[in-house]
gemmi code that builds the backbone of each chain (N, CA, C; Angstrom):
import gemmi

chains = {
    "A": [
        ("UNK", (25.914, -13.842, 22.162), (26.207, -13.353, 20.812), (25.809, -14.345, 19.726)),
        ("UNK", (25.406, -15.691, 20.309), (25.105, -16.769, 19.379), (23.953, -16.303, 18.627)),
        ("UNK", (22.911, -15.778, 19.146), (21.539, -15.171, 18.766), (21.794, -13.999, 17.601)),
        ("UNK", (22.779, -13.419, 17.847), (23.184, -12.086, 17.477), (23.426, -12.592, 15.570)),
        ("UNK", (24.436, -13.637, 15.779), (25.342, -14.188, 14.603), (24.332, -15.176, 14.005)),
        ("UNK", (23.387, -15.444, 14.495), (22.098, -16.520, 13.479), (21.215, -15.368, 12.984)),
        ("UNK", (20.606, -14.312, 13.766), (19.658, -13.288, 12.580), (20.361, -13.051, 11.804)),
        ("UNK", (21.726, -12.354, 12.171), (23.187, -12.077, 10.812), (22.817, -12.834, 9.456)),
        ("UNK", (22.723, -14.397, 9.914), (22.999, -15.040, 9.085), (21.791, -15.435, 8.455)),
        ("UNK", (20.366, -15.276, 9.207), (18.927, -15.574, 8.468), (18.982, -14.233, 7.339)),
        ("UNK", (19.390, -13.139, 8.193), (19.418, -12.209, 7.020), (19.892, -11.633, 6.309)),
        ("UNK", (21.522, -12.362, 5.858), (21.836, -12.526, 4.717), (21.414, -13.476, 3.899)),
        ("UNK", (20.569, -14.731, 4.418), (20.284, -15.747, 3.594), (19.333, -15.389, 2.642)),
        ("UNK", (18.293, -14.380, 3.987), (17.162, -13.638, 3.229), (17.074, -13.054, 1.720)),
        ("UNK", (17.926, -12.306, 1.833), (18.721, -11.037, 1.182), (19.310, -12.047, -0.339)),
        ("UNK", (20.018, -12.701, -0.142), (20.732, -13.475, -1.100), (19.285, -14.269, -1.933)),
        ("UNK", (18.526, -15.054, -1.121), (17.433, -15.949, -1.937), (16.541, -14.563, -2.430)),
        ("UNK", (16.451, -13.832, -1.649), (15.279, -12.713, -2.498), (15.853, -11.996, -3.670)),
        ("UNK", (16.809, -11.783, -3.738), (18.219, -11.187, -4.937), (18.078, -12.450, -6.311)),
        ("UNK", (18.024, -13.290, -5.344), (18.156, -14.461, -6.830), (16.728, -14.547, -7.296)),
        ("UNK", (15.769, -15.129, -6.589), (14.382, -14.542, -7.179), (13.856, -14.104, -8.031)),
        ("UNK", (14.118, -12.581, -7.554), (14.016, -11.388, -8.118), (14.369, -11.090, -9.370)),
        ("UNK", (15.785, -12.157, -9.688), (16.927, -11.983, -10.899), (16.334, -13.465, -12.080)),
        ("UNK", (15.665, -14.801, -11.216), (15.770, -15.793, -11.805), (14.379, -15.753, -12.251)),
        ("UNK", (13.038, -15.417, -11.297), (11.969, -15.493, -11.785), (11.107, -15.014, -13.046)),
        ("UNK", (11.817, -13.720, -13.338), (10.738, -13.545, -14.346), (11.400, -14.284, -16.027)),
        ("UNK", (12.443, -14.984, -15.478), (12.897, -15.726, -16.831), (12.222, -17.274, -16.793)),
        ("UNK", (11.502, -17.366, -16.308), (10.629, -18.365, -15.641), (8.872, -18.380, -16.558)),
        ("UNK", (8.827, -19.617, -17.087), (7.275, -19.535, -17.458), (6.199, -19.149, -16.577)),
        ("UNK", (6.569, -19.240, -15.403), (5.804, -19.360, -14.045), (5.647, -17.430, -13.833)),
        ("UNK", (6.428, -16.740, -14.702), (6.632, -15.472, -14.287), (4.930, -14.637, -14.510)),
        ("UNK", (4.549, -15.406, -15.919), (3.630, -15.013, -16.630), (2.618, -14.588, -16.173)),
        ("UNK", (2.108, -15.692, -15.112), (1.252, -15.895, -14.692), (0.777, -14.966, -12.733)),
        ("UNK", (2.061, -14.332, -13.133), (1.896, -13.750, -11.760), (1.377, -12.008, -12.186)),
        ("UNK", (0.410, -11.284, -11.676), (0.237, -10.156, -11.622), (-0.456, -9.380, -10.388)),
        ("UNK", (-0.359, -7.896, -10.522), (-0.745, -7.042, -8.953), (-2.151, -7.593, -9.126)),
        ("UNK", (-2.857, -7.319, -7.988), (-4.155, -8.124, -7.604), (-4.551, -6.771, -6.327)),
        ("UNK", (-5.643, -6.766, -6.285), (-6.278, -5.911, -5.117), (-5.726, -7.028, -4.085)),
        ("UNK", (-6.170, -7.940, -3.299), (-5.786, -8.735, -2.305), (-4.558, -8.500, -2.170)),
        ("UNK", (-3.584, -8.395, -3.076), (-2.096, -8.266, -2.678), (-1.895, -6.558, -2.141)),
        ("UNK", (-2.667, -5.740, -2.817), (-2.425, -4.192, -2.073), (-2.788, -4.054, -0.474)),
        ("UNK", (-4.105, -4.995, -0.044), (-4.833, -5.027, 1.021), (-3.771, -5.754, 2.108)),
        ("UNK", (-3.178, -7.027, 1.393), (-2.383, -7.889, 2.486), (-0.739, -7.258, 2.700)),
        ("UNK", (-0.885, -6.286, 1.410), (0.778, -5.796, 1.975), (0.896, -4.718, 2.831)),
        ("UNK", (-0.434, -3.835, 3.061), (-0.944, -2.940, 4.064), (-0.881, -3.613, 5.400)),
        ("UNK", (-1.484, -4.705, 5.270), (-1.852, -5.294, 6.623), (-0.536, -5.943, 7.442)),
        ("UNK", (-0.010, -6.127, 6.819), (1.316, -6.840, 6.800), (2.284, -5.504, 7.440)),
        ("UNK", (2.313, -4.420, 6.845), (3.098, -3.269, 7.318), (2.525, -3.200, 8.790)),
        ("UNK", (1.357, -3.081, 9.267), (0.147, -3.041, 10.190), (1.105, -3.953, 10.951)),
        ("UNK", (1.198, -4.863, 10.755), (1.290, -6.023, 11.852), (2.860, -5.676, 11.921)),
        ("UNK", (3.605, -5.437, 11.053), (5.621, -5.328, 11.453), (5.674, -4.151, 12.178)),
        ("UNK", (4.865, -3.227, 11.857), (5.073, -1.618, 12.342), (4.290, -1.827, 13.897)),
        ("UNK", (3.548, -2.710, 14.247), (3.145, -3.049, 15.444), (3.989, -3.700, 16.203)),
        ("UNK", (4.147, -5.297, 15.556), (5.179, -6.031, 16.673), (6.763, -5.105, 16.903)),
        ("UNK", (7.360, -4.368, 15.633), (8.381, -3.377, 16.060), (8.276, -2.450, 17.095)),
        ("UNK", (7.113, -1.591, 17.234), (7.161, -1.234, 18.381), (7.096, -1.194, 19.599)),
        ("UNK", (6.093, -2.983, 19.596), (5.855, -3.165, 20.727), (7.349, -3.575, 21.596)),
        ("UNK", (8.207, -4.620, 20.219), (9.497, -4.848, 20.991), (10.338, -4.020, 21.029)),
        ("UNK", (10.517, -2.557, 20.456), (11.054, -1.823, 20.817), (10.654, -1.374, 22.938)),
        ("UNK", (9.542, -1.079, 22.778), (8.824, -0.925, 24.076), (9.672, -1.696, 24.988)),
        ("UNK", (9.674, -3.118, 25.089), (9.620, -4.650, 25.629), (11.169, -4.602, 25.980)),
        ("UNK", (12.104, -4.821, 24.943), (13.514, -4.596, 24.486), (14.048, -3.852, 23.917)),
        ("UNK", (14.223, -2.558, 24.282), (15.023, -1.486, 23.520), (16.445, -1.537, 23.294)),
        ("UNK", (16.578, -2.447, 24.092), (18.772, -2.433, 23.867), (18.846, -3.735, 22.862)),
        ("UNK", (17.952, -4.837, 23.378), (18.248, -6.036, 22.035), (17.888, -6.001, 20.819)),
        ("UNK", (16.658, -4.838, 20.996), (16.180, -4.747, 19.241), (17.424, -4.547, 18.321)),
        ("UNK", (18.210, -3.589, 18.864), (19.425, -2.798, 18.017), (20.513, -4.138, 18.152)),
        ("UNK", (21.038, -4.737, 19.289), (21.926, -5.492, 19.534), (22.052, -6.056, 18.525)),
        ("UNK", (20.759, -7.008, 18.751), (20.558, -8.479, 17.718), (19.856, -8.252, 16.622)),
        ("UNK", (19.591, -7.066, 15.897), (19.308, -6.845, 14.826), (17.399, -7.199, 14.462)),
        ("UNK", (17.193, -7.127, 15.605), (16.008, -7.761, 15.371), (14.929, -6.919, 14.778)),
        ("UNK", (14.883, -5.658, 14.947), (14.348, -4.465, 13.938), (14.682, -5.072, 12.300)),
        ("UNK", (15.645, -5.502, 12.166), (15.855, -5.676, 10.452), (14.720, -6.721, 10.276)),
        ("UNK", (15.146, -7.791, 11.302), (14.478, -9.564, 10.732), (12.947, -8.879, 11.047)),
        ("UNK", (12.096, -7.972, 12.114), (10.727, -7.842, 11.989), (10.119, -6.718, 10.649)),
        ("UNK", (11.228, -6.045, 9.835), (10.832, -5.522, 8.495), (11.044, -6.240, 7.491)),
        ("UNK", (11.502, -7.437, 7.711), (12.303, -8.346, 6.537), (10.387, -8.802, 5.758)),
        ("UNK", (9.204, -9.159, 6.660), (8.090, -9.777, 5.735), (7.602, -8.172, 4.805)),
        ("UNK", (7.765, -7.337, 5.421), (6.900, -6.038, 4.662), (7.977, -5.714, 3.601)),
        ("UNK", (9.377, -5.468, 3.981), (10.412, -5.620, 2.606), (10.267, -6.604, 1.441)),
        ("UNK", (10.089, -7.752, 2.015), (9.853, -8.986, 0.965), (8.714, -8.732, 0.214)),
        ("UNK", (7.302, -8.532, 0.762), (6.758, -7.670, -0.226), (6.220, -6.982, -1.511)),
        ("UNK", (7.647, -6.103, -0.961), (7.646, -4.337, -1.549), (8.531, -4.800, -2.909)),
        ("UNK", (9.408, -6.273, -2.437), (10.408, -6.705, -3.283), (9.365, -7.414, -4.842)),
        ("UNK", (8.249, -8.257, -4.029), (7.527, -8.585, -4.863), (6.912, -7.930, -5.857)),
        ("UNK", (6.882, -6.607, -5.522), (6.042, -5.394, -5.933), (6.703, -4.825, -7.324)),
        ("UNK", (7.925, -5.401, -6.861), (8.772, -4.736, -8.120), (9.268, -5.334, -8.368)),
        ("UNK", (9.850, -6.475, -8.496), (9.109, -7.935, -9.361), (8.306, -7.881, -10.499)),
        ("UNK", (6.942, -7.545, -9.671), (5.332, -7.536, -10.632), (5.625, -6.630, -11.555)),
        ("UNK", (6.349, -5.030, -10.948), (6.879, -4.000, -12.290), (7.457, -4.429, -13.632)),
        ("UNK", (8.588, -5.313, -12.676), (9.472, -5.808, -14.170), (9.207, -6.820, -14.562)),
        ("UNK", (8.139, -7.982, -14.675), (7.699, -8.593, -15.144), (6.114, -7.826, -16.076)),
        ("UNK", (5.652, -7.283, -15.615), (4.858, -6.588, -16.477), (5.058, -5.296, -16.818)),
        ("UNK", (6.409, -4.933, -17.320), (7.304, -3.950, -17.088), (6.194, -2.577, -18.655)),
        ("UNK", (5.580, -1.620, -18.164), (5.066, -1.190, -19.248), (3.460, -0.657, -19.310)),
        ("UNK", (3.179, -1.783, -18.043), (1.694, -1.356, -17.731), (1.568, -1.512, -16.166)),
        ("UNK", (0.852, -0.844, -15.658), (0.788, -0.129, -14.396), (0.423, -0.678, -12.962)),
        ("UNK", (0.822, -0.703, -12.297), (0.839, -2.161, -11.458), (-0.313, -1.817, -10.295)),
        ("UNK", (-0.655, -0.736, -10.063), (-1.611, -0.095, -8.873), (-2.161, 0.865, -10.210)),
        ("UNK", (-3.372, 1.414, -9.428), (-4.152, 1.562, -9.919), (-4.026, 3.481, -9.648)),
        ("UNK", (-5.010, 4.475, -10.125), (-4.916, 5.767, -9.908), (-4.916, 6.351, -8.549)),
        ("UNK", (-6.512, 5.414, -7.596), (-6.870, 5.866, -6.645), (-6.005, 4.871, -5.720)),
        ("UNK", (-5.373, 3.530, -6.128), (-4.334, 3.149, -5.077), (-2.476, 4.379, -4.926)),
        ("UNK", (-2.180, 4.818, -5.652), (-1.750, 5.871, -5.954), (-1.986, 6.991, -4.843)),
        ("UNK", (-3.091, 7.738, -5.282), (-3.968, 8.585, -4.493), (-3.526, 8.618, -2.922)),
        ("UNK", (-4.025, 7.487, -2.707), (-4.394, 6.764, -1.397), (-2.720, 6.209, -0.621)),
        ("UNK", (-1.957, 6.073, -1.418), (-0.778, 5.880, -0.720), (0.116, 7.025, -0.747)),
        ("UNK", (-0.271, 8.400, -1.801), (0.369, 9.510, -1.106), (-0.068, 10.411, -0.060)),
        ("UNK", (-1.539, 10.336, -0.319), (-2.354, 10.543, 1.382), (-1.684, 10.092, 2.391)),
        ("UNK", (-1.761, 8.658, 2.768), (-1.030, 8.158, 3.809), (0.236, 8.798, 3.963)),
        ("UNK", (0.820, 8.919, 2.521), (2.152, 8.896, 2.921), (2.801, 10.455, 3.526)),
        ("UNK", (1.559, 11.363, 3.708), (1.444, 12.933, 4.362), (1.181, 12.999, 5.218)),
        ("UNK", (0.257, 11.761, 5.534), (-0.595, 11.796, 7.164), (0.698, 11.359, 7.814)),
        ("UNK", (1.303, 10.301, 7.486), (2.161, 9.669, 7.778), (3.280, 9.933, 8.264)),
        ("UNK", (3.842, 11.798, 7.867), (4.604, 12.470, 7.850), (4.332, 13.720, 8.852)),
        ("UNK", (3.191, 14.429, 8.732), (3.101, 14.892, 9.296), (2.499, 14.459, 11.417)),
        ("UNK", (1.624, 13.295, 11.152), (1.750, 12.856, 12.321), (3.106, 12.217, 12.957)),
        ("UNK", (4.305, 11.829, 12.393), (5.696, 11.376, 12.774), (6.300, 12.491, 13.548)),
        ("UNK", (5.968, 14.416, 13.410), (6.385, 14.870, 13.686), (5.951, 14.791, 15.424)),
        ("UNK", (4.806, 15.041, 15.728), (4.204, 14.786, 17.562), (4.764, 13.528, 17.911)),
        ("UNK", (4.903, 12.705, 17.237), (5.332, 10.930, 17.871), (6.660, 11.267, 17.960)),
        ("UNK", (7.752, 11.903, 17.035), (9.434, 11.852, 17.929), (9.656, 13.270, 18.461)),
        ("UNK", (8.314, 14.451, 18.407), (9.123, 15.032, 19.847), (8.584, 14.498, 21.280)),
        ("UNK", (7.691, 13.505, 20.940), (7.524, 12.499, 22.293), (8.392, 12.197, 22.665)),
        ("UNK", (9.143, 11.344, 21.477), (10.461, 9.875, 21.519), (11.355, 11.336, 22.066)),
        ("UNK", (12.104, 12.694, 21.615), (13.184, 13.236, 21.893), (12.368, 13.815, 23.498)),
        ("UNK", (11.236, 14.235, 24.160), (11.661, 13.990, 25.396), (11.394, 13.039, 26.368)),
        ("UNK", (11.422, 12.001, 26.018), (11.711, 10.622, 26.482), (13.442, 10.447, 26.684)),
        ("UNK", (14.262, 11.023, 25.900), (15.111, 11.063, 25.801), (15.992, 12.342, 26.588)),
        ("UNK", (15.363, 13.092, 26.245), (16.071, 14.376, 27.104), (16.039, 13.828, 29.019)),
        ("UNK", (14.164, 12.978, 29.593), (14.173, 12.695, 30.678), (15.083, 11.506, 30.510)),
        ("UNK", (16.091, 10.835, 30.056), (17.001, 9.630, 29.902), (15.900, 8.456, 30.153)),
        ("UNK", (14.422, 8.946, 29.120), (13.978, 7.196, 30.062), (14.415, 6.581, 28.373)),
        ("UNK", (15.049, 6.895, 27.507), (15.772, 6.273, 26.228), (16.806, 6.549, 26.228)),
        ("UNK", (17.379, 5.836, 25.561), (18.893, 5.896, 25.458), (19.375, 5.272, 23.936)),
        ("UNK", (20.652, 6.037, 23.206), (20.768, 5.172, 22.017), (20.099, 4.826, 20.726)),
        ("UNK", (20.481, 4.528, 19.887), (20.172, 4.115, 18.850), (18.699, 4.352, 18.716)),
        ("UNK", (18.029, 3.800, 19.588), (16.601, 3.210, 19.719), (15.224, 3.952, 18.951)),
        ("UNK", (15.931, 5.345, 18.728), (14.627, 6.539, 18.210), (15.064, 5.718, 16.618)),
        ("UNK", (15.791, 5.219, 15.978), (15.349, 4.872, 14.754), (14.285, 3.724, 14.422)),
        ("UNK", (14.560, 2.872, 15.652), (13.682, 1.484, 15.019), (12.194, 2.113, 15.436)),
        ("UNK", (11.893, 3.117, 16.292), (10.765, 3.775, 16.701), (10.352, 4.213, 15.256)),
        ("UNK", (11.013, 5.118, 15.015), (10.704, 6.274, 14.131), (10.432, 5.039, 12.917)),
        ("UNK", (11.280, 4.448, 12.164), (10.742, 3.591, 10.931), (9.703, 2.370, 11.785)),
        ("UNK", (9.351, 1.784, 12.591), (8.053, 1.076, 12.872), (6.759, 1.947, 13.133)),
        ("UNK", (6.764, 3.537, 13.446), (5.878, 4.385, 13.945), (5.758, 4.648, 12.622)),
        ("UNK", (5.975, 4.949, 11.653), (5.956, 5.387, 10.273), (5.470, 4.110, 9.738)),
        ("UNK", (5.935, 3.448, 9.414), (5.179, 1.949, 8.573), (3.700, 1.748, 9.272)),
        ("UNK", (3.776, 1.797, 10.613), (2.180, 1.551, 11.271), (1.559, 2.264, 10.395)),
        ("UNK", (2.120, 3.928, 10.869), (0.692, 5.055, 10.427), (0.456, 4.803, 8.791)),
        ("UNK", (1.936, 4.385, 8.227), (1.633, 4.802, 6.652), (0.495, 3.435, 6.029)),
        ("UNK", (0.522, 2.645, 6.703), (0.138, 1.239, 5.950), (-1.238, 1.313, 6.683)),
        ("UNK", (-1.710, 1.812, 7.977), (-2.959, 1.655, 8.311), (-3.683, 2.889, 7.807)),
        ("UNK", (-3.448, 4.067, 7.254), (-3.835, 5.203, 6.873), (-4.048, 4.977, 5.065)),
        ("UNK", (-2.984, 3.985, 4.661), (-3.214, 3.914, 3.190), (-4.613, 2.426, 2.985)),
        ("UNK", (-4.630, 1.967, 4.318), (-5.624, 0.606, 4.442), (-6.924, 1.125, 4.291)),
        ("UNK", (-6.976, 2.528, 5.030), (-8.260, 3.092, 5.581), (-8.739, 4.303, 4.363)),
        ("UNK", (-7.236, 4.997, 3.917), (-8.071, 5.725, 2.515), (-8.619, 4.959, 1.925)),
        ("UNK", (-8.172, 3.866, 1.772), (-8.378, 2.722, 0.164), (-9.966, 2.151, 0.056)),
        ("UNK", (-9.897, 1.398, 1.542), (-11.380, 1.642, 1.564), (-12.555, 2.116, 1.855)),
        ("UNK", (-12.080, 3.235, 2.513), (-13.332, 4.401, 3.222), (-13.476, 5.996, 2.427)),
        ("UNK", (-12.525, 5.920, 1.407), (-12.687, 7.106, 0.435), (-12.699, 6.823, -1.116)),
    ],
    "B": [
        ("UNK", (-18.890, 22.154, -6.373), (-19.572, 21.436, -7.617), (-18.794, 19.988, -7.204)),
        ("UNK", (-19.617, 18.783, -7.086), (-19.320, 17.539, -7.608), (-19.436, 16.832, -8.722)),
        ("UNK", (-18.661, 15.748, -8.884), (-19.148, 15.003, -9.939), (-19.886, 13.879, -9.800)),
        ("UNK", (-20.903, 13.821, -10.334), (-21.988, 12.833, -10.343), (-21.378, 11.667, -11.360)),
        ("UNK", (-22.352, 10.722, -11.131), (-22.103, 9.705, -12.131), (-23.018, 8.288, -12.271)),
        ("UNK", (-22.954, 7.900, -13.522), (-24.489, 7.204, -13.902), (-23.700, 5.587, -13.955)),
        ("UNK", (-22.557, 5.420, -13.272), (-22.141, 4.323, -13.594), (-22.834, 3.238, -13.106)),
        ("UNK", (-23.562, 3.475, -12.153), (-24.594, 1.863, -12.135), (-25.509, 1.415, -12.805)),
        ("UNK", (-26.001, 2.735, -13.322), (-27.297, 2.437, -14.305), (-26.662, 1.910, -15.262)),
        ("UNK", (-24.837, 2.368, -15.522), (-24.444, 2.034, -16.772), (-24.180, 0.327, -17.183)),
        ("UNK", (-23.882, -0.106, -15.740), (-23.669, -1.389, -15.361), (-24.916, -2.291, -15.590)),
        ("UNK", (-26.031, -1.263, -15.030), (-26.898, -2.333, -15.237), (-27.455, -2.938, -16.507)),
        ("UNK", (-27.282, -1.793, -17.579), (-27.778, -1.470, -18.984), (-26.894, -2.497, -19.564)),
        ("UNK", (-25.444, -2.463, -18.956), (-24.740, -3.562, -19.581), (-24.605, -4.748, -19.172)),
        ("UNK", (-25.707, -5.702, -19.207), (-26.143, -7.191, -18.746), (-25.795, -7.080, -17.513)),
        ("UNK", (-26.166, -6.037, -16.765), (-25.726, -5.878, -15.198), (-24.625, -6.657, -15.405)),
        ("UNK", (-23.466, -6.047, -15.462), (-22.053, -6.575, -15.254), (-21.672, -6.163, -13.817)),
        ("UNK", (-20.674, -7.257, -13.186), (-20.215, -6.660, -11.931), (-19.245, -5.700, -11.857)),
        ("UNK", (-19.173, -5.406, -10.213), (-18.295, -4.250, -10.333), (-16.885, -4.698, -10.955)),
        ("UNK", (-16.432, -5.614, -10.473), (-15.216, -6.809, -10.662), (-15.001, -6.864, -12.032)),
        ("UNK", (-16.034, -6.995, -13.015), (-15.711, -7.233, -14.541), (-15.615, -5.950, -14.973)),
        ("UNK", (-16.192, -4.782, -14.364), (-16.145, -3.751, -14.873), (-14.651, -3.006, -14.489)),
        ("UNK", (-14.175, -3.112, -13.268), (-12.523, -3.411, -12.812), (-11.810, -3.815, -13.588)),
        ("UNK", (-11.971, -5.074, -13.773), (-11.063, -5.702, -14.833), (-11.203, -5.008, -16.366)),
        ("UNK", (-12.034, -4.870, -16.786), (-12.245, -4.604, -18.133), (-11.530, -2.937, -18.329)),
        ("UNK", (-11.664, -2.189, -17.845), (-10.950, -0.801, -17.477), (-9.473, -0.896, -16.709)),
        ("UNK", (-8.960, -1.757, -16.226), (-7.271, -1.836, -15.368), (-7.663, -0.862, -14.178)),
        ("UNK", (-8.927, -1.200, -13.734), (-8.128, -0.773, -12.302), (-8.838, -1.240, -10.940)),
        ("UNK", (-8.700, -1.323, -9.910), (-9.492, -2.546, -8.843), (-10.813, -1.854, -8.541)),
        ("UNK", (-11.456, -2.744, -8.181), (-13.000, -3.122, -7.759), (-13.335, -2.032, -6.910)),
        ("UNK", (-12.453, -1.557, -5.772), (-12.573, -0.965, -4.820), (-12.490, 0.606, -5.223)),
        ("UNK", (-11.943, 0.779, -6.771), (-11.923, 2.089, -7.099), (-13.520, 2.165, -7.773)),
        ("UNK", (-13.511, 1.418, -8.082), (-14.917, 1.233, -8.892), (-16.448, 1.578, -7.771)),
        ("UNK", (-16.015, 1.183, -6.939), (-17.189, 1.520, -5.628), (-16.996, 2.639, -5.491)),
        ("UNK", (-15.709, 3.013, -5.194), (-15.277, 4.759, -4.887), (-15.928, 5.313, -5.578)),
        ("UNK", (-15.930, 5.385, -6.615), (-16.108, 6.386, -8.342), (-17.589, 6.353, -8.224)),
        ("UNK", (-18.577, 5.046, -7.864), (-19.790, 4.830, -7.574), (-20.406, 5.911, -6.682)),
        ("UNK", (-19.631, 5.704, -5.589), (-20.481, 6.417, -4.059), (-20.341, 7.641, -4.568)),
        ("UNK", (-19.317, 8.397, -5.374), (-18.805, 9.135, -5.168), (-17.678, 10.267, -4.598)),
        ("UNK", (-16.948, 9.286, -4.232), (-16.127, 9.200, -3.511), (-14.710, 10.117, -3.716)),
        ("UNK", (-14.343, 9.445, -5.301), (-13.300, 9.411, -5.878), (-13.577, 9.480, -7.086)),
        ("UNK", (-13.177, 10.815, -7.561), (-13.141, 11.190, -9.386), (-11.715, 11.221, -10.221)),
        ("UNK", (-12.214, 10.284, -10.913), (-11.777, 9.862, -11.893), (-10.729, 10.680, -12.579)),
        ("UNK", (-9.891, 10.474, -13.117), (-8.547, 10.953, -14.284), (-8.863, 10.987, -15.560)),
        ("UNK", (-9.257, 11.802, -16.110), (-9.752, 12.159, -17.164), (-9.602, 10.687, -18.380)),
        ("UNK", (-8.203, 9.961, -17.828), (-8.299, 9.117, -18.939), (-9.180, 7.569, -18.577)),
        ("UNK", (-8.947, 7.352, -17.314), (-10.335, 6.964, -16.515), (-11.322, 7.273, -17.291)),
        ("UNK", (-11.663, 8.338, -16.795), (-13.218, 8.496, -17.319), (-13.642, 7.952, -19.006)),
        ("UNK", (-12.458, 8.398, -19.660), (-12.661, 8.248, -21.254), (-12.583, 6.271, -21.061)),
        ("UNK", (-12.110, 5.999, -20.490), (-12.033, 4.434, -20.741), (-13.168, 3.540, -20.369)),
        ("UNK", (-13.880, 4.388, -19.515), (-15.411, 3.814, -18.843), (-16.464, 4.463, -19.720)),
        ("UNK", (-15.861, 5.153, -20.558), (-17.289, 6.144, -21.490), (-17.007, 5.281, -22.859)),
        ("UNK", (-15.545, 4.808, -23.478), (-15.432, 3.776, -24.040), (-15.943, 2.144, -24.131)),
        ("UNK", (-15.432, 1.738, -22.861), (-16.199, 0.913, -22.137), (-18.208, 0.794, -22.463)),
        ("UNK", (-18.670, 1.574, -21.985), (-20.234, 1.644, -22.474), (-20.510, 1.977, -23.479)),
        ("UNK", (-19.307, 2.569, -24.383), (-20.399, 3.347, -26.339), (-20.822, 4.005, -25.535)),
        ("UNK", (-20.353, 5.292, -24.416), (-21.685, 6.285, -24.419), (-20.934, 7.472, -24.606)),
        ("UNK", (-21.302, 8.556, -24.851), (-20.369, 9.881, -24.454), (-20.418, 10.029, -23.266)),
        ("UNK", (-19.266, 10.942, -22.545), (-18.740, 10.675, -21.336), (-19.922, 11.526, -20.400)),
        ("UNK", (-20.706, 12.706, -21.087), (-21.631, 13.331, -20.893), (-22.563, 12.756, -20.056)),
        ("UNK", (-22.469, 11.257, -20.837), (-24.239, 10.647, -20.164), (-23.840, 9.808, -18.981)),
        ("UNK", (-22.567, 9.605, -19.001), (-21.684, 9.142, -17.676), (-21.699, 9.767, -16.425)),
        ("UNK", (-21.008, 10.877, -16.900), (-20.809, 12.052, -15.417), (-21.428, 13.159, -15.877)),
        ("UNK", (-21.689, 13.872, -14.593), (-22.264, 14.988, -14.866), (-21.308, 15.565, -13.526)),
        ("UNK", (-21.936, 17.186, -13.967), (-21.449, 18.073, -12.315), (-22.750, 18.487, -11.703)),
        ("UNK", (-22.581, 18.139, -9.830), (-23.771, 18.705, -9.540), (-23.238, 19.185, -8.883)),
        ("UNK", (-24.316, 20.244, -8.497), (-24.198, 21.410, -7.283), (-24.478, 20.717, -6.256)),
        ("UNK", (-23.356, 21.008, -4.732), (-23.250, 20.628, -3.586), (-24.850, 21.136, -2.836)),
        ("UNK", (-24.946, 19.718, -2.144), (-26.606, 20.573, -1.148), (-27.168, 20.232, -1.958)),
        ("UNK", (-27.562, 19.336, -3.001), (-28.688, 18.887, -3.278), (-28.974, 16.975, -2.996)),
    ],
}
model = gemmi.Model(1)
for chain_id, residues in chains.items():
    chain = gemmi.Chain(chain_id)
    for i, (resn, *xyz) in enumerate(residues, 1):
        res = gemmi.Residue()
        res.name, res.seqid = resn, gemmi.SeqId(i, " ")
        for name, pos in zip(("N", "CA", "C"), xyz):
            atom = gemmi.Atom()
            atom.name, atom.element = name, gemmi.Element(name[0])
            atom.pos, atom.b_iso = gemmi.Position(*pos), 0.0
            res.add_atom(atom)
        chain.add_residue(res)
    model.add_chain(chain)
structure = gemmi.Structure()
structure.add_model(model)
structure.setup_entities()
């Protein structure tokens, strides 16, 4: 349970320093100087890519400890942090538009593909479950890492192939 | 019907500027700017007025519509 009570505690620490941040930075000269950037749309895609991957793989690997030890939270905690930044960049340049029309576009695409392919991936996960080879909790950390994959590699691939 | 568009010639007319300055100078990324190029991805009317601003041209000599199959 020692393992259990240190993610607890990385991710409230998380949570608390990203809260203050969030609250202290843009009163900050340093705030000014920060704005959305193409590289930051590309690396926060890729980034979903890589959490929505290693989540499922350790879902796969460890299905009873993912949930135990919370470890589904701490592998969304880099793509949350982020999304946190993201809106940040809003309220620091609170007024003018932080993505662009066709980044827009391109992330409600994904975010259909994203939806409608989720539906074949959990009536997989529900009869996986009906044959008991799952058990528990476990169809959520599936379902939100199977969703972040498709949505972040589908909004990677509109962005630059349409 | 598609929409065509003269934005490279327009680029080039304008001290061949890059796609990047032409991004920046309009608010919106590089990568939409290729889109809008290939053809890819058309523009929001207020888009368009900001890139027809952008060059002094009417938006006319910008885009056009063509017929598919040619």
């Amino acid at each position: 349970m020692f393992i259990e009570k240190l993610i607890k505690l990385v991710l409230v620490l998380i949570f608390v320093i990203a809260i203050l941040v969030y609250w202290l930075l843009p009163k900050t000269a340093f705030a000014k100087s920060l704005k959305m950037h193409e590289t930051l749309f590309t690396l926060t895609n890729l980034i979903g890519i890589l959490c929505g991957l290693t989540g499922l793989a350790m879902t796969m690997v460890q299905p009873e400890k993912i949930i135990e030890y919370h470890l589904w939270e701490l592998i969304a905690v880099p793509f949350a942090l982020v999304y946190l930044y993201w809106l940040l960049l809003g309220k620091i340049n609170s007024g003018k538009e932080s993505i662009d029309e066709k980044q827009v576009f391109n992330m409600t695409s994904a975010a259909a593909f994203a939806w409608i392919l989720s539906i074949p991936v959990m009536v997989f996960v529900f009869m996986l479950f009906q044959s008991a080879v799952l058990d528990g909790l476990v169809w959520f950390p599936i379902f939100f890492f199977q969703g972040l994959l498709i949505f972040s590699a589908a909004t990677l691939y509109f962005y630059k192939n349409a | 019907m598609l929409l065509g568009n003269h934005l490279k010639r327009c680029r080039f007319d304008k001290d061949n500027i890059t796609q990047e300055a032409l991004a920046n100078a309009v608010g919106v990324s590089r990568q939409t700017i290729i889109s809008i190029e290939r053809g890819r991805f058309i523009p929001s009317t207020l888009l368009a007025l900001r890139l027809a601003a952008f060059f002094e041209k009417p938006l006319e000599q910008i885009f056009f519509i063509r017929e598919e199959n040619r």
